[in-house]
Structures are given as structure tokens and as C-alpha cells.
C-alpha positions as CSV (number, residue, x, y, z in Angstrom):
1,X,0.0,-17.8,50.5
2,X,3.0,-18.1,48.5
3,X,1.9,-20.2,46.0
4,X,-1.4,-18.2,45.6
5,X,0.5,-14.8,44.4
6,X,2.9,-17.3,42.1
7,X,0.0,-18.4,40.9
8,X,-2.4,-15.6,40.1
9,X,0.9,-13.6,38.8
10,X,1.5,-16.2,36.0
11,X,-2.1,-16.4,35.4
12,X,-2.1,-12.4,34.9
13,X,1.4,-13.1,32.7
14,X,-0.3,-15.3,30.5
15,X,-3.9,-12.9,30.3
16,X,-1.5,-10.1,29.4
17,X,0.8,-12.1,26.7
18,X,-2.7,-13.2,24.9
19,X,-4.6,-10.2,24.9
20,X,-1.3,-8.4,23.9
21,X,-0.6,-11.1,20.8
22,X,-4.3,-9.6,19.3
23,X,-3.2,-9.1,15.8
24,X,-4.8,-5.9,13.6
25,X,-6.6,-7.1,10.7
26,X,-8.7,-4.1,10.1
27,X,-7.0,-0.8,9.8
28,X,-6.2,0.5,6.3
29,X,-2.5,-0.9,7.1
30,X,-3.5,-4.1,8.1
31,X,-5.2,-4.7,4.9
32,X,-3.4,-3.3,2.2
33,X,0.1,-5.1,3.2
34,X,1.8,-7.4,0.6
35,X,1.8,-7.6,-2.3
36,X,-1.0,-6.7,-5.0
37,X,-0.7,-8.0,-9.0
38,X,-1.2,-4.7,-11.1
39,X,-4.0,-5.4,-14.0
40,X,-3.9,-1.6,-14.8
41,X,-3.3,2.0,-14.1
42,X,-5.3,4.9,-15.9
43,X,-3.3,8.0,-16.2
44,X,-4.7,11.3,-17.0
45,X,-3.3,15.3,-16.6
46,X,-0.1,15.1,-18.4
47,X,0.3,17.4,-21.1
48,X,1.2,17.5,-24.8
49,X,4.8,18.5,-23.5
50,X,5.6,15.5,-20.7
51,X,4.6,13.5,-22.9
52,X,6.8,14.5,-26.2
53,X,9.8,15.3,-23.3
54,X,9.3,11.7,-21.7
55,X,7.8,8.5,-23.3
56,X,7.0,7.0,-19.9
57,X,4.4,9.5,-18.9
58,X,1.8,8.7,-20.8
59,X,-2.2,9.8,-20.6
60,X,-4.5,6.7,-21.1
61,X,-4.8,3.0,-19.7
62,X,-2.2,1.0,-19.4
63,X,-2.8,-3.0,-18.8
64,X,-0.5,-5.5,-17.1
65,X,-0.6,-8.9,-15.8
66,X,2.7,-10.7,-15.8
67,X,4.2,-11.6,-12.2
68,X,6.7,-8.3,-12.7
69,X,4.1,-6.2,-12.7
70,X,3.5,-5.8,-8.8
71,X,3.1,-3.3,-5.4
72,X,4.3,-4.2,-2.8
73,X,3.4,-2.6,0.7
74,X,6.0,-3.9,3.3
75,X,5.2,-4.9,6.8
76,X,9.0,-3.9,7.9
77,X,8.7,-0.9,10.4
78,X,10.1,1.3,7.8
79,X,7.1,1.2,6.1
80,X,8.6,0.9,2.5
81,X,6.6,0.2,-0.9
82,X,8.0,-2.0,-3.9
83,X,6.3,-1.2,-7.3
84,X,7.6,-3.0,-10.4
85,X,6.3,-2.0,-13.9
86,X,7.1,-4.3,-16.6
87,X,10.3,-5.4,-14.5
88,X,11.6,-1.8,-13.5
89,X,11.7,-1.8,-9.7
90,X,11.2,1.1,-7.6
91,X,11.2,1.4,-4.1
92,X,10.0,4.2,-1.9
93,X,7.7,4.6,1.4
94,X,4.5,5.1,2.7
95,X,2.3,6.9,4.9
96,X,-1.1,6.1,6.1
97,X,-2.6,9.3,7.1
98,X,-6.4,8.5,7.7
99,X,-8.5,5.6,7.3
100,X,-8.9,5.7,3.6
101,X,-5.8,7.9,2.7
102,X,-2.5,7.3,2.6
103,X,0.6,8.7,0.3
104,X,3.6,7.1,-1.2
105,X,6.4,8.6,-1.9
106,X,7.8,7.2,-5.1
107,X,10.2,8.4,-8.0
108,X,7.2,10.1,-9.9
109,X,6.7,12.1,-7.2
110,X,4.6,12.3,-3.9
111,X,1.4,10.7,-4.4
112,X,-1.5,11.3,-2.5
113,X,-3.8,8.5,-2.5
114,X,-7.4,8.1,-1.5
115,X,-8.9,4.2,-1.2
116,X,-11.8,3.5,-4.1
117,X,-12.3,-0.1,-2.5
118,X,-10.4,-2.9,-1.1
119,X,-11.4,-6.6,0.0
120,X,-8.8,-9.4,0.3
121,X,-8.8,-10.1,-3.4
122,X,-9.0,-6.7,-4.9
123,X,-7.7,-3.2,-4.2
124,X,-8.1,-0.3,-6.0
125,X,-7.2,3.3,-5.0
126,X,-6.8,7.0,-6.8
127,X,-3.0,8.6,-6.6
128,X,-2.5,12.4,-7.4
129,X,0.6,13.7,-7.9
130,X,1.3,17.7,-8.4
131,X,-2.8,18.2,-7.8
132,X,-3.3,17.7,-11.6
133,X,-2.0,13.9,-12.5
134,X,-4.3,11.5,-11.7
135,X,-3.2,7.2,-11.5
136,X,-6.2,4.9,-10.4
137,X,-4.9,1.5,-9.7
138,X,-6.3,-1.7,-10.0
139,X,-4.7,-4.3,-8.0
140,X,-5.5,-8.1,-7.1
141,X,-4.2,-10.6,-4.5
């Protein structure tokens, strides 16, 4: 009788370590993590006066390619995002808030960001920041 509970209780210890181990590969999380090559942003809704103020804010499309030019969405429970433009580095977090939302809270500002599309190759999503500046991003794996 012994062996019988010895037994089915490591056979139930090993059910619940494999069913536990299930990894998530299909929430918005899941599928945006890493990092993503930027090939452009198009910016639009700053004014004539950002723009004169600050060079970097600029209305129009911008097109990148070289290995500095990244985002990357952590996997680290802190839930941080890298974004490198042309080798300037900024780090900040995110926050998935539905299925095809999330924001990111970076130096620009808190950006609210709603999924266009994304596959395991390509990703490309819509930030607003201030409800008037608009980003969309086009990334690639």
C-alpha cells in the first residue's frame, strides 16, 4: 500500500510540473517580447512651435535600419522597454492593458499604443502621446 501512494504521488508530482511548465506563446506579451529592428516611425501632430523649440520632434517619416536602431520589450518581471534611435538609448516600461493595447512609458511621454498587426517577423503598432501626437511603428524580427 505504501508503495502505491509513493507511487501515484510522484506520478501526480510530475503531471503537475509538466502541465505547470506550459509556456504562453499567445497573449499580446508573449508575442511582442525581444527585440524588434525599427525600419520607420511616421510622426504626425506636432506643431510649427515643437518643432522650431526642438529639432527632434519632427512631423513626417523617418527611416532606419542599422542594428542601433531597435525596441526592445524585456521579459524581466519589471516589464521594461529599450528603444534606441540612431544609438541614443532610452529605457522605460510597459503596460499591457488589453489584448491589442498596451502603453509605454518613455521619455516623450506616455504612449498609448494600440496593435495594427504583429506576426513573428513583423510588428507594427500606433503610439499617442498627449491625444494629439501620433508615432506608428514599423518593426521586424
Amino acid at each position: 500500500m505504501k508503495k502505491r501512494i509513493t507511487l501515484l504521488s510522484l506520478l501526480f508530482l510530475v503531471a503537475t510540473t509538466i502541465i505547470s511548465c506550459k509556456k504562453d506563446t499567445t497573449s499580446l506579451k508573449a508575442r511582442m517580447m525581444g527585440k524588434w529592428m525599427i525600419s520607420k516611425i511616421e510622426t504626425t501632430g506636432y506643431t510649427a512651435a515643437e518643432t522650431l523649440n526642438d529639432p527632434t520632434k519632427i512631423n513626417g517619416t523617418v527611416t532606419y535600419g542599422s542594428t542601433a536602431d531597435y525596441i526592445d520589450f524585456k521579459s524581466n518581471n519589471d516589464d521594461q522597454v529599450e528603444l534606441s534611435l540612431k544609438g541614443n538609448r532610452t529605457i522605460g516600461t510597459y503596460t499591457i492593458t488589453y489584448e491589442d493595447q498596451f502603453t509605454m512609458d518613455l521619455n516623450d511621454g506616455l504612449n498609448y499604443a494600440a496593435v495594427n498587426s504583429i506576426t513573428t517577423t513583423q510588428f507594427q503598432f500606433t503610439s499617442t502621446i498627449n491625444n494629439r501626437i501620433k508615432k506608428v511603428y514599423y518593426l521586424t524580427k
